[in-house]
N, C-alpha and C positions, 0 to 999 in steps of 0.2 A: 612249919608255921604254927602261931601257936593262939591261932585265934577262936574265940570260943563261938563265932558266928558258923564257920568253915565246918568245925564240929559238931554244930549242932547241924547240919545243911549235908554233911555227910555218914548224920546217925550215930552218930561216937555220944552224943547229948541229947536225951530226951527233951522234948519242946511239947504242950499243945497243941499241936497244927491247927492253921485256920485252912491255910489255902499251900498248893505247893505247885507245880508245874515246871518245868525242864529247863527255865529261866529266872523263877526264882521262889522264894518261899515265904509264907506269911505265919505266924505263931503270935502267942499271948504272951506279953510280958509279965515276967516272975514278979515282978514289983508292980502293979499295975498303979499310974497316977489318977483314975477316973473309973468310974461304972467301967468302961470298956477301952482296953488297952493293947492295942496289937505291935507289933513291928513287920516290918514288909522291908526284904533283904535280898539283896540281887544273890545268885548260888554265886554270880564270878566275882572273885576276891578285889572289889575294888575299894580305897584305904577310904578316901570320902568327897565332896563335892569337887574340890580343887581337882581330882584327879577324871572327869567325866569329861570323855573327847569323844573323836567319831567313831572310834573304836568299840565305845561301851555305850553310849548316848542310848541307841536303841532299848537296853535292858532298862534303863531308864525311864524312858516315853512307854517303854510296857509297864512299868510299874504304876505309872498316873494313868492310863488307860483301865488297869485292873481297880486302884483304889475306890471308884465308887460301890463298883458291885463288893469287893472287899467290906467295907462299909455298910452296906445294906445287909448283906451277909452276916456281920458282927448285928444286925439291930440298930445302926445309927439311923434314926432316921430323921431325926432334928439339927443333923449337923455334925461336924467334926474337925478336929485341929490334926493337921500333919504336920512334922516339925523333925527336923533334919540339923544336927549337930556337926559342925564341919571343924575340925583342931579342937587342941587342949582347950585354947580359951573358949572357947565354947562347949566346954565339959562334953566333949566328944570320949567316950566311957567306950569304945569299943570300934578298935581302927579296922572298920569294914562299914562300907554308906548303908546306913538304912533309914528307916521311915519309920518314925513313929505313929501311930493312926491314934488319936484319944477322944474321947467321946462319952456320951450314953445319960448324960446329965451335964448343967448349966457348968460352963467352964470359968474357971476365973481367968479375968486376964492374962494372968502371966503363969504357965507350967513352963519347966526348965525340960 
């Protein structure tokens, strides 16, 4: 496989780490849209929301369980956009679910 999430979650790719634990991994995005730009990505290769059952759901409900302290962690402390890209038309840029965390200053309506 030849996903560049998988690689960077199994060290082949350096990343920033924010946060990491045996379920999944949080890093700074190389492009950041805002003051403060993270991503938060399950380690289990799942492609993206369409594909979230009872199988993976729990890696899931941990990821929105960690995102506040995540958050807090980065300095957001006025707020933050999480935004999840699911298929192409939704410029889904990298076929493994993750989460975008942005934040750190006033957001404008609409980040892609």
């Amino acid at each position: 496989m030849d996903c560049i999430f998988c690689k960077i979650i199994n060290g082949e790719i350096p990343s920033n780490k924010l946060y990491e634990d045996e379920k999944i991994i949080a890093f700074h995005d190389i492009n950041p849209e805002a003051k403060v730009h993270f991503l938060v990505v399950p380690k289990e290769h799942i492609c993206c929301a369409d594909k979230i059952d009872s199988t993976n759901s729990q890696i899931i409900a941990h990821i929105f369980e960690l995102i506040p302290a995540l958050a807090k962690k980065a300095g957001l402390e006025n707020g933050y956009r999480i935004i999840n890209n699911c298929g192409e038309d939704a410029c889904q840029s990298v076929p493994h679910i993750h989460f975008h965390i942005i934040g750190g200053e006033k957001l404008p309506e609409h980040i892609k």
